[in-house]
Every structure is written in structure tokens, then in C-alpha cells.
KOLTOR-336158 format. One record per residue (C-alpha): residue number from 1; x, y, z. Coordinates in nm, 2 decimals, padded with zeros to 4 digits. Last residue first. Layout:
N
- nr, east, north, up
- NUM, X, Y, Z
...
This chain:
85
- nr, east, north, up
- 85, 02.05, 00.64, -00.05
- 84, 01.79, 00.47, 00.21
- 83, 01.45, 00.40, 00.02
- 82, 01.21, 00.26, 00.23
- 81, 00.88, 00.13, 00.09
- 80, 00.56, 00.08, 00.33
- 79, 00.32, -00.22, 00.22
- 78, 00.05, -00.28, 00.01
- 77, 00.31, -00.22, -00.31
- 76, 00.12, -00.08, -00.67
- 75, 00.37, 00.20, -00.73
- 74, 00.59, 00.18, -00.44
- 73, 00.82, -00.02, -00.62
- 72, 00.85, 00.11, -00.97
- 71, 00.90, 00.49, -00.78
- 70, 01.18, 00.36, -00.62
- 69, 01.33, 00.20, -00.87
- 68, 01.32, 00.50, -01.12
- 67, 01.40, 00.75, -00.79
- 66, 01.75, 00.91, -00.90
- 65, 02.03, 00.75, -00.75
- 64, 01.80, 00.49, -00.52
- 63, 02.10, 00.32, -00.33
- 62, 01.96, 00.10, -00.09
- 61, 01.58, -00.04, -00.12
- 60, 01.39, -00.15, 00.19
- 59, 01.06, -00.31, 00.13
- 58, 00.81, -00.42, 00.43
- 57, 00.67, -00.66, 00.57
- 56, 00.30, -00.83, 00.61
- 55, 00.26, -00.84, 00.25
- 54, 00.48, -00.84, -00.09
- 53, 00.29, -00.89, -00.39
- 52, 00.27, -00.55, -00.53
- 51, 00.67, -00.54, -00.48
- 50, 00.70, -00.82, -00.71
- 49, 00.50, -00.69, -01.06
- 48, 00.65, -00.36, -00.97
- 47, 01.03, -00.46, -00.97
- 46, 00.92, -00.64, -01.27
- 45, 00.78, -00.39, -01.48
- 44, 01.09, -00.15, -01.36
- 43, 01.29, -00.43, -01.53
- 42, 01.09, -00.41, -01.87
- 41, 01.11, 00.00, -01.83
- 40, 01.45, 00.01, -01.79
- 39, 01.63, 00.12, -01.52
- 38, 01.92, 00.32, -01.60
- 37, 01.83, 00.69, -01.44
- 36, 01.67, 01.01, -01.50
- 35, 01.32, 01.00, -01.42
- 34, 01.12, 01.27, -01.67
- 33, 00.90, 00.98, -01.82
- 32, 00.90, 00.71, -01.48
- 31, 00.57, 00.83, -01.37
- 30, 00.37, 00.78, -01.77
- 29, 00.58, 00.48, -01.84
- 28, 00.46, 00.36, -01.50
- 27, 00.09, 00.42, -01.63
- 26, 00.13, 00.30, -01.98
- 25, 00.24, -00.06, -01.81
- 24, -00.03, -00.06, -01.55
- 23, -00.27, -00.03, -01.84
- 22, -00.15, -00.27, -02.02
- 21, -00.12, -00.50, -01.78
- 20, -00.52, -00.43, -01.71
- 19, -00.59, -00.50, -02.05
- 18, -00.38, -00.84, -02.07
- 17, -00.57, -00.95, -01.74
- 16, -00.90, -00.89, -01.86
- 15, -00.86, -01.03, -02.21
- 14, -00.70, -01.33, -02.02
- 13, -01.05, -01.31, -01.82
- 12, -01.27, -01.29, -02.08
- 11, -01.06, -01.61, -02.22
- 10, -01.13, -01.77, -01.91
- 9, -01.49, -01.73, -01.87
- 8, -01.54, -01.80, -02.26
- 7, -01.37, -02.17, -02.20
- 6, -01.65, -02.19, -01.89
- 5, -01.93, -02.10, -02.12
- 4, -01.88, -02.36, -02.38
- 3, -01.67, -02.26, -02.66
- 2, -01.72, -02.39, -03.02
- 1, -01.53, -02.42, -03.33
């Protein structure tokens, strides 16, 4: 099997992407350890993965209990985060 240089661009970048994730994903493991709460870690993955992406607005969040969601969302987001409990 062979790979031409534009195949070996896109796997180095899915090797990229998938090292970077991980990274992201030890990193709010290591801010949410200590956070009581009910958020899991797969759902505080998404509440990131969508805040981060969010421009030119803001993100309100009601009812923070303890902080988990809170801290998923400000994270990695461009913009300012409200958290009104």
C-alpha cells in the first residue's frame, strides 16, 4: 500500500486532531477532579466542544449547583460565560 503526500497530510492531521482531544480531555478531567456534581465527563466534553464555538455572543447558564458545567463551558469559550444560580 502506498500514500501519496496529500493522503499522509490528512492522516498527520487526524493524528493531530486525536492528540489534541486527548489532551483537552485529560485537561478537564484534571479541572473538574474535586467538582462535586452530576455531570459526567462525556457530557462536560460536549458542553465544551460547543461553547468553544460560540462567537459574537455570549453564554448564560442557570442553575450551576456546584460549577462542573460551568467550568466545562468557560474552558475553551471565546466569549464571556454567565452563570446565574
Amino acid at each position: 500500500m502506498t500514500i501519496d503526500q496529500s493522503g499522509l497530510d490528512v492522516l498527520t492531521k487526524q493524528l493531530w486532531t486525536l492528540s489534541r482531544r486527548r489532551t483537552e480531555t485529560e485537561n478537564l478531567t484534571q479541572l473538574l477532579s474535586g467538582v462535586g456534581g452530576w455531570l459526567k465527563l462525556n457530557e462536560a466534553q460536549w458542553l465544551n466542544h460547543y461553547a468553544a464555538r460560540v462567537n459574537g455572543s455570549c453564554i448564560v447558564e442557570i442553575g450551576s449547583y456546584r460549577g462542573r458545567s460551568a467550568i466545562a463551558l468557560a474552558k475553551d469559550a471565546t466569549v464571556p460565560v454567565y452563570c446565574i444560580d
